[in-house]
N, C-alpha and C positions, 0 to 999 in steps of 0.2 A: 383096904391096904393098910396093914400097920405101921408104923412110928418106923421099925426095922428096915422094913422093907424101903419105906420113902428114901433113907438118909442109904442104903445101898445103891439105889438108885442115882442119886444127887451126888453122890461119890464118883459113878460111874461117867456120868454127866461132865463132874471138873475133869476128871482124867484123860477124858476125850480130849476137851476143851484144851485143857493144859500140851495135850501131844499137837493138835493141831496148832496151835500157837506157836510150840518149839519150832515143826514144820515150818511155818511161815516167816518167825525170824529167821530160822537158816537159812532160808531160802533170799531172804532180803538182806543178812551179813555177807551169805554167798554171791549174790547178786552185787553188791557192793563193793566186793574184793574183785572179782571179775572185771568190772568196768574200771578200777582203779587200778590194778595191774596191766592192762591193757591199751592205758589211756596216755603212756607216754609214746612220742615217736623218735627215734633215733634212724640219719641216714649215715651215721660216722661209719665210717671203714666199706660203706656199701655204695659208692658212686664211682662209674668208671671213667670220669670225664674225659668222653669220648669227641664232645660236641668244643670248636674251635667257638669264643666268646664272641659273640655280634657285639662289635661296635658303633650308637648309633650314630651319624653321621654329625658332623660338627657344622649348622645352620648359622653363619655369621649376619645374613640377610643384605639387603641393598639400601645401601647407602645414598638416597634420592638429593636432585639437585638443592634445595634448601637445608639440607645436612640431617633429614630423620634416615634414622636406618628401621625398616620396614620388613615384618617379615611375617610369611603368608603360612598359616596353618589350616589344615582340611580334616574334619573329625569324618572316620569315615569307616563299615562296617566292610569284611570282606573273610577272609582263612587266612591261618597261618600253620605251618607244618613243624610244630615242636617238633614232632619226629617222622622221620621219612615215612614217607605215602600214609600219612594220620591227618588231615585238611582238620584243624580246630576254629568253628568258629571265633570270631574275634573282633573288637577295636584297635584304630588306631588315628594316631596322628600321620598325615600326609605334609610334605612340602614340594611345591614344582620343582624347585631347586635342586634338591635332593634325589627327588624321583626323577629326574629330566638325569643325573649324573648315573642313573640305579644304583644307588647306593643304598636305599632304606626302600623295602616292599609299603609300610605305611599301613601295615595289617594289624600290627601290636607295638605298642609305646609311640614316637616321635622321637624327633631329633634334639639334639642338644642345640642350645638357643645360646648364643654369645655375645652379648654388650660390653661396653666400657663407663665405668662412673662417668657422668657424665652428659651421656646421648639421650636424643630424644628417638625416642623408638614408638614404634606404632607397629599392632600387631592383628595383621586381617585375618580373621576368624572366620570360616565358613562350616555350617553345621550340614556335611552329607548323612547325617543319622536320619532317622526315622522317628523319634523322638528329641525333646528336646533337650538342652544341657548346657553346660558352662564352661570357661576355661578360668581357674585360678591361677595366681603368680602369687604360689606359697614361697613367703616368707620377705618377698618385692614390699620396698614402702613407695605407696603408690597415692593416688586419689579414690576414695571408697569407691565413686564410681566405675571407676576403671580396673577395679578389684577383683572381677571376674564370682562373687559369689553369688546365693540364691537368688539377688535379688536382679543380674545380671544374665536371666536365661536365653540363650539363640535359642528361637525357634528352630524347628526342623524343613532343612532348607534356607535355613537364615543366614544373616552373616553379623557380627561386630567388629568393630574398628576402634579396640581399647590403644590409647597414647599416651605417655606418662615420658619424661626426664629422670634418668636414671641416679638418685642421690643417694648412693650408699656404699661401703666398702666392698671391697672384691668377696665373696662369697659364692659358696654352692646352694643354689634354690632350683626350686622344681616347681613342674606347671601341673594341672590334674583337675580333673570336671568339681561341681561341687554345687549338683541340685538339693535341694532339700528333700529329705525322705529317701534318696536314690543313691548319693556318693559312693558307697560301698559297691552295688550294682558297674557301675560308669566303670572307675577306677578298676575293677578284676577285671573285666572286657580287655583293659587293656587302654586307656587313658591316662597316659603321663608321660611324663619328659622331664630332665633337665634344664636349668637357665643357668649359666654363668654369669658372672658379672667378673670383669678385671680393673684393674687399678693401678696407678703410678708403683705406689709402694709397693705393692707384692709382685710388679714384676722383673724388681729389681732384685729382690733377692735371689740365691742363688738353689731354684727347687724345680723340681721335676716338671716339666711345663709343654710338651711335647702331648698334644690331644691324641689318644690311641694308642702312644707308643709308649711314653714311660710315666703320663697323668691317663688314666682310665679310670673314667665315666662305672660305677659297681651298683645297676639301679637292681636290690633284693626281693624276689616277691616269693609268697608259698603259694601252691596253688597244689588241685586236686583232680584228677582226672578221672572220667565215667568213661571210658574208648576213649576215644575220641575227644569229648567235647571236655570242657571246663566244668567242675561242677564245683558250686559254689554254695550248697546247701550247709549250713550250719548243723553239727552235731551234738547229741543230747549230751546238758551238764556243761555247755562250751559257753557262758555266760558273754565272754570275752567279742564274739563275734566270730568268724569264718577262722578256722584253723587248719592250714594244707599240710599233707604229709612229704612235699618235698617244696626243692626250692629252685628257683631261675635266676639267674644277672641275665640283665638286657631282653630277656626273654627266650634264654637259653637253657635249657634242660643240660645236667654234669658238664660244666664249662670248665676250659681251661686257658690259659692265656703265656701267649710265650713271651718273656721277657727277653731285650738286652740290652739294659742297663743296671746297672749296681744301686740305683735308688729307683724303686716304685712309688708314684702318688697315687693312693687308691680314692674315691669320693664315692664314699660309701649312702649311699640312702636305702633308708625303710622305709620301700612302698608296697609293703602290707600292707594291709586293712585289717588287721586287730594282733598278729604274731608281734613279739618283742624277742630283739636278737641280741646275744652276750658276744660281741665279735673278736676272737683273738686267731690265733693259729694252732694247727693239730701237734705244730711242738714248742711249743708256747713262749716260741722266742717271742723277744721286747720289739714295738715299733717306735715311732714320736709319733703321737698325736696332735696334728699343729691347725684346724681348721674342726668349730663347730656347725652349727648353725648358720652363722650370721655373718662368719667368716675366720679370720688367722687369731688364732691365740697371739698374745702376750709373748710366749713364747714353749718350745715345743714341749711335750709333757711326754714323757718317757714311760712305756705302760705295757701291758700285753693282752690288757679288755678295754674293749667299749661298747657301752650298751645302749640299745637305741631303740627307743618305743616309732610305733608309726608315724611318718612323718619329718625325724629326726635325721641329721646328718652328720655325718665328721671325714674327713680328711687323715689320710694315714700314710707314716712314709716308711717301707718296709724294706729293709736291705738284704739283697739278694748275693750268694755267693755261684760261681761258675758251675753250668751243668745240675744244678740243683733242683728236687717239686720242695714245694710245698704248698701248703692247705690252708684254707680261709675259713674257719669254722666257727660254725656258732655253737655257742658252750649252753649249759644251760643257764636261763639267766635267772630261774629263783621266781619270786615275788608270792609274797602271801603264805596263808600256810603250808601245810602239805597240802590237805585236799585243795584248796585251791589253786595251789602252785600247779599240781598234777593234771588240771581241768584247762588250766589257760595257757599252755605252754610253757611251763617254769622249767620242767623239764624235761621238754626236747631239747636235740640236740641234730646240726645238722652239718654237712662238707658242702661249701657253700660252691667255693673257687681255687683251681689248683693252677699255680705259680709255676712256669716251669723255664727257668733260667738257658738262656744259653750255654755255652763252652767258653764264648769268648763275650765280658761284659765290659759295655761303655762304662769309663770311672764315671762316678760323681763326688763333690767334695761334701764334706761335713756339713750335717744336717746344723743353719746359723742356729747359735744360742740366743737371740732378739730376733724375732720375727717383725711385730708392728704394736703402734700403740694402738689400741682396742677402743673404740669409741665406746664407751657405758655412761646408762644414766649413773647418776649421782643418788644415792638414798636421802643425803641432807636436803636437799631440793624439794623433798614429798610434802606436796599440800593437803594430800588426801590418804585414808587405808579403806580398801575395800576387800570385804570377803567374799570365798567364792568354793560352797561347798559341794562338791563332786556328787553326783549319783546318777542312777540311770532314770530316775525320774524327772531329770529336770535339772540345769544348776542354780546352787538354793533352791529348788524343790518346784522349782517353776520349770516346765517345758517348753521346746522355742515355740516362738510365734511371730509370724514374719512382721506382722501390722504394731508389735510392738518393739519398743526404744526399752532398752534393758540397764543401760546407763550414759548418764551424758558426762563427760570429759574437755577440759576445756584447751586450747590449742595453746602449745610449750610447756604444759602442766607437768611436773610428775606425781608418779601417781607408786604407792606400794599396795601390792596384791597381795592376799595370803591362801593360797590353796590348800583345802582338806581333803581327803579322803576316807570316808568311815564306812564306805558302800560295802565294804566286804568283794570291791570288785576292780580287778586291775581297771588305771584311766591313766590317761596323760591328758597337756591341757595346752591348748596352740592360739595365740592370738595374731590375728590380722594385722597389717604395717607396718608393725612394731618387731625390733626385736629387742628382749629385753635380759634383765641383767638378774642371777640367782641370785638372792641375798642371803638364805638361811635355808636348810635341809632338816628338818627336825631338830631347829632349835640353832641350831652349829653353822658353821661356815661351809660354803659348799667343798667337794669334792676337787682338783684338776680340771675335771673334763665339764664340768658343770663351768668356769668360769668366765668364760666367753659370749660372745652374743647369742640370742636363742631367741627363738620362736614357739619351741614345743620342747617341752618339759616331761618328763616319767616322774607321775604320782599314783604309786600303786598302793594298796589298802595299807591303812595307819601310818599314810605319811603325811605329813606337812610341811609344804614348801610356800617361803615367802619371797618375789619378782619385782620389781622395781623396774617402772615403765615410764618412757617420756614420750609424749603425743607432740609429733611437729605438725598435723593437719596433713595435708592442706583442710581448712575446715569444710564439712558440710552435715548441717543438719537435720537433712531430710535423707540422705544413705547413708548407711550402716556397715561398719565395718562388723565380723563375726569374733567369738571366742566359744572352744569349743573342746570336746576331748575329740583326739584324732584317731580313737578307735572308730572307724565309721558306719558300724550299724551300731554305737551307740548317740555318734554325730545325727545319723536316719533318724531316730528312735526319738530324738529333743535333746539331747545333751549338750546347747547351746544355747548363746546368748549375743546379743547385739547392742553395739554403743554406737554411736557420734561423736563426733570430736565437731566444737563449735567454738568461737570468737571468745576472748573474755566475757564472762556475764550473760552472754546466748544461751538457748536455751536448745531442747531435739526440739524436729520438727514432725512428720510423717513419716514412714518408710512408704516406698511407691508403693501401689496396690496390688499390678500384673507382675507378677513372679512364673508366667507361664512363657516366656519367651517372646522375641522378637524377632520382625525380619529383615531391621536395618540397623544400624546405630551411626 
């Protein structure tokens, strides 16, 4: 074969080579475009909310001769009918009380749990599951042990008897499983609920306070559906965790809720397991935001978004005019770049809850300009800084592990945190007992809605946020309070971490060793 003939060959060879290659990028820029254009979900303008909004029932519990108010919860597996003649597998919470009135079937969510700053309250836990699990009191400052996390499992069959004295301001907190490896799982079944806490000061003011009528309970979830059943499989490039294509309140499929009064309190929570909602309305009139986390702002903050990573809560007071809908919707809330924003739900968009006034509305007076003074740690106070860098491998690069003490904290201490985020992946970041105080947002002073008390934070890629926390104990240094990102198959996955709070000078101790549950406490 000649010299000619080789390099004709070897010509033919590239050319091949070269058209096959083009193929294959188009096929993978095409393939890319595809799933990117495809990869947003929007329900705005497509919900006929048909379905009247389930109210869960308001659980104030009994009041026993020594003065604990005591109230009884049942985790327990059964159906529930999002949609007529559809039986979806399901969890829930049960109460006698409630189920004796029929008021809550007890197949998905539980009831709203009601205390006063205050009480001592004792809360009997019975595990009708088939597996084992937990109940937390997200956002309660409590006794680690009484904490309700991984290291607090009922057995299946079991029961616990967690008791604590209620010492904190009036706030909207919620209750919800929190095994290790599993929370994600628990929680979409259908495992959560409400706790109220009330107070002198807030219920003197003059605010929407009527449970059901004109304060309505707004618990958020997305979910997805196979027929019938719930499916809760994660889809490819969704790094974020489970991403549903629509949405429920209360466990309601297109809700709507009739108002009549002229002021609504909505208490709004995200209990998703990894969606992050931009909450305003479809005609983007203004509300007051006066209730984060932890409890009442300062005073109300006049807005038309609030944004709430999972776990997150706020309080919103919306004024209604006679005969009027409107719409609860989540806008899109951004985060990251485009492809990322695209992947994690930055920009869906979805008609959450539609408002629909009567003809003739109860007045209410003007939303007060002083709401309450805001219990916050102090920044001057900090004896210590510690960092705390975000990733799905672990925070600071460590994985949880139950048998270890991740930091020990000393009791009345404060303490300033500095949270990163470099993962290239949306996170928020929720700590146990505590609620604490933003100090800085990438550098700056927080936001409005950021300046309240809080438990769980939105730190989504290249942010930095620094918290300021005061540990009042009670101490114990052998259980472990959690901190954790409250996306929850990244909470499964190890994106946690465990502290102690102990005496001046103490030191940790062990975490207990059986984390597989119990069948009495």
């Amino acid at each position: 074969m000649t010299k000619t003939h080789t390099r004709r060959r070897l010509k033919r060879v590239l050319l091949a080579l070269t058209a096959v290659g083009g193929t294959v990028a188009g096929v993978a820029v095409g393939t890319g475009i595809w799933f990117y254009t495809g990869a947003d979900i929007s329900t705005v303008g497509k919900v006929d909310f048909a379905n009247e909004l389930r109210i869960p029932p308001l659980e104030e519990g009994e009041v026993r001769p020594d003065g604990t108010r005591v109230f009884q919860l049942g985790m327990r597996a059964g159906e529930t009918e999002f949609r007529p003649g559809q039986p979806t597998p399901t969890w829930g919470f049960t109460s006698p009380r409630t189920a004796a009135a029929g008021d809550w079937p007890g197949t998905y969510l539980g009831p709203t749990l009601r205390a006063e700053r205050g009480d001592k309250v004792r809360v009997e836990v019975e595990n009708g599951l088939d597996e084992p699990s937990t109940v937390h009191w997200h956002g309660m400052h409590l006794p680690a042990a009484m904490d309700g996390g991984p290291h607090q499992m009922v057995a299946a069959g079991g029961d616990w008897r967690p008791h604590w004295t209620v010492d904190q301001p009036a706030a909207t907190l919620w209750y919800h499983p929190h095994p290790h490896g599993e929370t994600e799982k628990h929680v979409q079944r259908g495992l959560a609920g409400m706790f109220l806490v009330d107070d002198a000061p807030t219920r003197d003011l003059p605010l929407p306070d009527e449970y059901g009528v004109n304060d309505l309970p707004v618990v958020v979830q997305d979910v997805r559906f196979d027929g019938s059943r719930l499916d809760h499989g994660h889809r490819m490039m969704r790094n974020t965790g489970f991403l549903g294509d629509e949405t429920m309140v209360n466990g309601t499929l297109a809700p709507y809720q009739r108002v009549r009064d002229e002021l609504v309190r909505l208490r709004l929570l995200n209990a998703s397991t990894a969606r992050v909602y931009d909450f305003g309305f479809a005609d983007d009139r203004a509300f007051d935001l006066i209730g984060t986390d932890g409890g009442l702002l300062g005073a109300p903050h006049r807005t038309d978004r609030v944004l709430l990573s999972p776990g997150e809560r706020a309080e919103i007071l919306v004024r209604m005019r006679p005969g009027e809908r409107t719409v609860l919707r989540s806008h899109p809330p951004g985060g990251g770049d485009f492809w990322q924003s695209r992947f994690s739900g930055g920009d869906d968009s979805f008609d959450v809850l539609e408002l629909r006034a009567a003809d003739t509305l109860r007045p209410a007076p003007e939303v007060p300009a002083r709401l309450v003074d805001v219990e916050l740690p102090d920044p001057a106070d900090a004896s210590r800084e510690r960092g705390f860098d975000l990733r799905m491998s672990g925070i600071n690069g460590v994985p949880m592990a139950m048998d270890r003490i991740d930091a020990t904290v000393e009791r009345g201490a404060t303490e300033v945190w500095t949270l990163r985020n470099g993962d290239g992946v949306t996170h928020n970041f929720h700590v146990h007992d505590v609620q604490f105080r933003v100090l800085e947002v990438d550098g700056a002073p927080p936001p409005p809605e950021l300046r309240g008390r809080k438990d769980t934070v939105y730190v989504p890629d290249g942010r930095e946020v620094k918290i300021v926390l005061r540990f009042d104990g009670p101490p114990d240094p052998d259980v472990p309070y959690m901190y954790h990102c409250h996306l929850l198959s990244h909470e499964d996955g190890g994106m946690m971490g465990q502290f102690v709070v102990v005496e001046p000078g103490g030191k940790a101790g062990r975490p207990p060793g059986d984390a597989e549950g119990h069948s009495g406490h």
